[in-house]
C-alpha positions as CSV (number, residue, x, y, z in Angstrom):
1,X,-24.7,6.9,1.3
2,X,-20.7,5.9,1.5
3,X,-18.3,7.9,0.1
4,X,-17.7,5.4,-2.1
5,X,-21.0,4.3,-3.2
6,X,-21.5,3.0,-6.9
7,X,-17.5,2.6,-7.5
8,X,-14.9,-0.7,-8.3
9,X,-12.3,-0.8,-7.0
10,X,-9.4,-3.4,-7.1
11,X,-7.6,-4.0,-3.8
12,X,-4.5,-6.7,-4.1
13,X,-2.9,-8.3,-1.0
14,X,-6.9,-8.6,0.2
15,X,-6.4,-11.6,2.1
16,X,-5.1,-10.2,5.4
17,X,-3.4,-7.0,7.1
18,X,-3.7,-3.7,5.3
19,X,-5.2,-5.2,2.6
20,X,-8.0,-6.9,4.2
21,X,-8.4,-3.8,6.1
22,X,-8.7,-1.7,3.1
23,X,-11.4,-4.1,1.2
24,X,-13.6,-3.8,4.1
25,X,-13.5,-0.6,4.7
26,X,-14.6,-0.2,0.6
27,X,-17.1,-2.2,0.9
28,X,-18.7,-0.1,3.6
29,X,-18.6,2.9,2.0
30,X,-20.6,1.7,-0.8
31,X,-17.7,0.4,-3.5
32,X,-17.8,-2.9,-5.5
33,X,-14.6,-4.9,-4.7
34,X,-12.6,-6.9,-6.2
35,X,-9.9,-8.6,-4.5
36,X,-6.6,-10.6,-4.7
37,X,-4.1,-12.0,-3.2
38,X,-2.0,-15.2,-3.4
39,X,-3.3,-16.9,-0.5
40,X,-6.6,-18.2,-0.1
41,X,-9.6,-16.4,1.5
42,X,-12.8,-16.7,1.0
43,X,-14.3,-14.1,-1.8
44,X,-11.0,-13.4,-2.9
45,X,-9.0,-14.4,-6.5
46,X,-6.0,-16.2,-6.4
47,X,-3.2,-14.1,-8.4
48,X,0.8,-13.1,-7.9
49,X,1.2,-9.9,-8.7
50,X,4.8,-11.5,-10.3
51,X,2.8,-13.0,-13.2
52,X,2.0,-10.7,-15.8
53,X,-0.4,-12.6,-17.5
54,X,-2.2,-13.8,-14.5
55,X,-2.5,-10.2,-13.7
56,X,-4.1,-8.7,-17.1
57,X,-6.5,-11.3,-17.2
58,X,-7.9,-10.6,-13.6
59,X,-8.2,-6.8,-14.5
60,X,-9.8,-7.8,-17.8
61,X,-12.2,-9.8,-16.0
62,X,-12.9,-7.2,-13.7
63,X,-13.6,-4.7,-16.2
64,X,-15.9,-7.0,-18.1
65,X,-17.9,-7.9,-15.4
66,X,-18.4,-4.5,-14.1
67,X,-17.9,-1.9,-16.8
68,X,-15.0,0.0,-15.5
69,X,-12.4,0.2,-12.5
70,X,-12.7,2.9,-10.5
71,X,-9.8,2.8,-8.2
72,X,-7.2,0.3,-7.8
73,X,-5.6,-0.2,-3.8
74,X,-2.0,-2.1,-4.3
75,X,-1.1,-3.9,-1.0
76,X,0.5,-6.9,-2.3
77,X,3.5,-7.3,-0.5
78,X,6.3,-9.2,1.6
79,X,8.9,-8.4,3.7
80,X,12.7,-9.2,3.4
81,X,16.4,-7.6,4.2
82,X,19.3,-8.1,6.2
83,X,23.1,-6.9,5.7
84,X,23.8,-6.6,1.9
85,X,26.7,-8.5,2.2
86,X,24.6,-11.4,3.5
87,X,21.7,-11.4,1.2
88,X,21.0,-13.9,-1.3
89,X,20.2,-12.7,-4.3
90,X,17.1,-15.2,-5.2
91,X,15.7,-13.4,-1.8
92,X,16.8,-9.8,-2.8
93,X,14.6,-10.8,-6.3
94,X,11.7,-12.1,-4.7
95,X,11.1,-8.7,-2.4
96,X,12.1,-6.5,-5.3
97,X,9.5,-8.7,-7.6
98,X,6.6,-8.8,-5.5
99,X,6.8,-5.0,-4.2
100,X,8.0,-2.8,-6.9
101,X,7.2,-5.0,-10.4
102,X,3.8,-6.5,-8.6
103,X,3.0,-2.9,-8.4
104,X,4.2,-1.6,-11.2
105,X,2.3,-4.6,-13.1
106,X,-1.0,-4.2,-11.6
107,X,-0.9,-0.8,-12.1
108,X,0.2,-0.7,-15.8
109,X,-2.7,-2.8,-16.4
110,X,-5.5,-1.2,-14.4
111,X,-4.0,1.9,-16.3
112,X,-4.7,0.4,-19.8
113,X,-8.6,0.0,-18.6
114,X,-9.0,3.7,-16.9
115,X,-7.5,5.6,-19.7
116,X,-10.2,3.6,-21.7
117,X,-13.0,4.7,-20.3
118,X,-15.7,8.0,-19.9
119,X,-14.5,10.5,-17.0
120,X,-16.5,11.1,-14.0
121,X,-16.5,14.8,-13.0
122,X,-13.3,14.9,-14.5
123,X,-11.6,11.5,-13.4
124,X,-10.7,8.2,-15.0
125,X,-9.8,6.5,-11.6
126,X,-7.2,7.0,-8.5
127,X,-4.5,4.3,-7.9
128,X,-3.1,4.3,-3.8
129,X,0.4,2.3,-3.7
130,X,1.1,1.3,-0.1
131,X,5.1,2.3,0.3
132,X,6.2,2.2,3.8
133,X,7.9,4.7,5.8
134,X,10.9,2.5,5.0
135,X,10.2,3.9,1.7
136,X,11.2,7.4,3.1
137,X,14.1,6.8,5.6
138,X,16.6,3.9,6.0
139,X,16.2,1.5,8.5
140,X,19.1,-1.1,9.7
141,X,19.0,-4.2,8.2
142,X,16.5,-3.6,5.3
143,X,18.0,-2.9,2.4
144,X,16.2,-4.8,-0.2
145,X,12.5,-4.0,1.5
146,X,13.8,-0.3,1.4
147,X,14.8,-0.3,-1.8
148,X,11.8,-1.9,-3.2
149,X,9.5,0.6,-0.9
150,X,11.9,3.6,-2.3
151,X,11.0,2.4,-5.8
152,X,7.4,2.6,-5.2
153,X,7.2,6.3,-3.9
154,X,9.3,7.1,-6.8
155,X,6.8,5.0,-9.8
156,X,3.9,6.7,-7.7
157,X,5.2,10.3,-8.3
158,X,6.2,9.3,-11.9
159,X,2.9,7.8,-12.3
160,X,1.0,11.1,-11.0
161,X,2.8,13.2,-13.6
162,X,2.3,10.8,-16.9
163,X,-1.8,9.6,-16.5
164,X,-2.6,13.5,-14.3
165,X,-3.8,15.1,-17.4
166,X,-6.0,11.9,-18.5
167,X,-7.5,12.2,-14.6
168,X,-5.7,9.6,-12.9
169,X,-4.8,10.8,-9.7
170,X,-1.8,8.4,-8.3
171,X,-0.8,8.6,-4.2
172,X,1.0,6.0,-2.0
173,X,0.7,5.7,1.3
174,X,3.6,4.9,3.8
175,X,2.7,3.3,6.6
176,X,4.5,3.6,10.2
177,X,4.8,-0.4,12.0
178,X,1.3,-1.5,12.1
179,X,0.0,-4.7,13.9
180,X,-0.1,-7.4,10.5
181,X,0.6,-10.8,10.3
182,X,3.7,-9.4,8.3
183,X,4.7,-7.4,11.7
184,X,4.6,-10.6,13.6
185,X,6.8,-12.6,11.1
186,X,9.2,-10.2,11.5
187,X,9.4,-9.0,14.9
188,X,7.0,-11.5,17.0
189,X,10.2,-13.9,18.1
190,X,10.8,-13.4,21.9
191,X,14.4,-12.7,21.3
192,X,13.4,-9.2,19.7
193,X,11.2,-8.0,22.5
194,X,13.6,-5.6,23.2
195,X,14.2,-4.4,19.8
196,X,9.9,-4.5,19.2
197,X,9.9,-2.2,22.0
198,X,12.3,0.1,21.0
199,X,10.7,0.6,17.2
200,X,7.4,0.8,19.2
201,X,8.7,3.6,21.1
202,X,9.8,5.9,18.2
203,X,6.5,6.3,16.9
204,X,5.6,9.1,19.0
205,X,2.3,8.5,20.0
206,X,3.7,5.3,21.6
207,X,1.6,2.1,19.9
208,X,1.9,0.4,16.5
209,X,-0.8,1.4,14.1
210,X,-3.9,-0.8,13.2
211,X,-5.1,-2.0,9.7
212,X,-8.5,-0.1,9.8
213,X,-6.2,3.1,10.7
214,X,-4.5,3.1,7.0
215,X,-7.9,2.0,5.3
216,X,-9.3,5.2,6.7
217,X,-6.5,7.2,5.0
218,X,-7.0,5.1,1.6
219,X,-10.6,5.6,1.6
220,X,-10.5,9.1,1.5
221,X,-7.6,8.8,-1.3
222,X,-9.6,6.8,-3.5
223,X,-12.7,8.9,-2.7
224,X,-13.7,12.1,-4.3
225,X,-13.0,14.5,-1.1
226,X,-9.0,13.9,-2.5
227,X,-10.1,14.5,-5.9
228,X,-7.1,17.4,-5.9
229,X,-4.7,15.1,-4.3
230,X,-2.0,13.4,-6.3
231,X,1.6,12.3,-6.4
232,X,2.2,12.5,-2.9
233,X,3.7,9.7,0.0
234,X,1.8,10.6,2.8
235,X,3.3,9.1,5.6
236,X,0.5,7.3,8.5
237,X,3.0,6.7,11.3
238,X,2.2,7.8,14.2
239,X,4.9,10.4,14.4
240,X,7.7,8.2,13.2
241,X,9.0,10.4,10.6
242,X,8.8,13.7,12.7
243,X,12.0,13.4,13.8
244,X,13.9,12.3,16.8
245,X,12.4,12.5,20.2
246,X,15.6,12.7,22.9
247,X,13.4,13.1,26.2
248,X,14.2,16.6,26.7
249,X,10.7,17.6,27.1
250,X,10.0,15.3,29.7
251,X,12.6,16.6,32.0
252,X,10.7,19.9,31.5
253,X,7.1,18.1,32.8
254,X,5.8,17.3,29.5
């Protein structure tokens, strides 16, 4: 039996990368899931986590088709920066709208329908935001996908205290560079081999993550073996945010 088994779950962004990854890995442990994402894929509902309406009626739906919503796996996202001075402001909203309000909007809603229904063992449901590690530390260049992955570590520990007491646990995850579609839109051009390299290089066990890597991480957050886990960013990044690695030890041998 999967440590999942008998649960719904709602996974956004379902169509590819993390997302996809995450679905998947639900479905093999045993959970019902409902997906969605604004591209096309086969098994997968059409939404934009921008439109309000669009989102409460997919929840609803949800809900009435399977009785409840057991966990809820926000990976809608898109990625966006540059120097402040240079960004345009319709492309500043649109990373800010699909990040931070997407999540916030699928969340509030999915929130309405756990606090509705019976506990089990104790707990309504678990939410997992997907932050980034550019959530946690600046990186040059991306100031509005920094800002909008700030602003979900912050709504996931505000989250975590508000709905705790009704047994809503609340986590994000913040993942180091991992091989996505949405890593190869940004860094895949040849003139950024060098600068691919270097980022690839300061995760300190030398690679870029894979999908299935961070769906192994959510699983176990939306499981009940995290059932005393909540309000945390827990960082799956290969050593990225450790700190700085100046090649001392390797004059040493190491």
């Amino acid at each position: 039996m999967g440590r999942l088994e008998g649960t719904v779950t709602l996974v956004t962004g379902a169509a590819s990368g993390i997302g996809k990854a995450c679905a998947e890995r639900f479905r093999a442990e045993g959970a019902t899931v409902a997906g969605a994402d604004v591209a096309d894929a086969p098994g997968v509902a059409h939404l934009d986590v921008r439109d309000e309406e669009g989102v409460r009626a997919f929840v609803a739906r949800v809900a009435a088709e399977h009785g409840r919503i057991d966990a809820l796996l926000n990976a809608a996202g898109v990625a966006g920066g540059g120097p402040v001075h240079l960004q345009d402001a319709r492309a500043w909203d649109r990373v800010l709208e699909v990040n931070l309000k997407g999540t916030f909007l699928v969340c509030k809603h999915a929130l309405v329908q756990m606090l509705q229904q019976a506990p089990i063992d104790g707990e309504r449901g678990a939410i997992v935001n997907l932050a980034s590690i550019e959530g946690l530390e600046g990186t040059a260049g991306g100031g509005a996908y920094n800002a909008s992955k700030g602003g979900v570590v912050l709504l996931t520990k505000n989250l975590a205290i508000d709905y705790g007491r009704q047994g809503i646990r609340v986590n994000a995850i913040c993942p180091g560079f991992i091989e996505t579609p949405m890593l190869e839109q940004a860094l895949g051009a040849p003139a950024l081999a060098s600068v691919r390299e270097e980022i690839r290089q300061e995760h300190k066990l030398r690679r870029f993550g894979r999908p299935e890597e961070i769906a192994a991480v959510a699983c176990f957050l939306v499981s009940r073996d995290a059932s005393f886990v909540s309000g945390q960013a827990l960082a799956v990044d290969g050593g990225y945010t450790a700190g700085r690695d100046h090649h001392i030890t390797e004059l040493m041998g190491l």
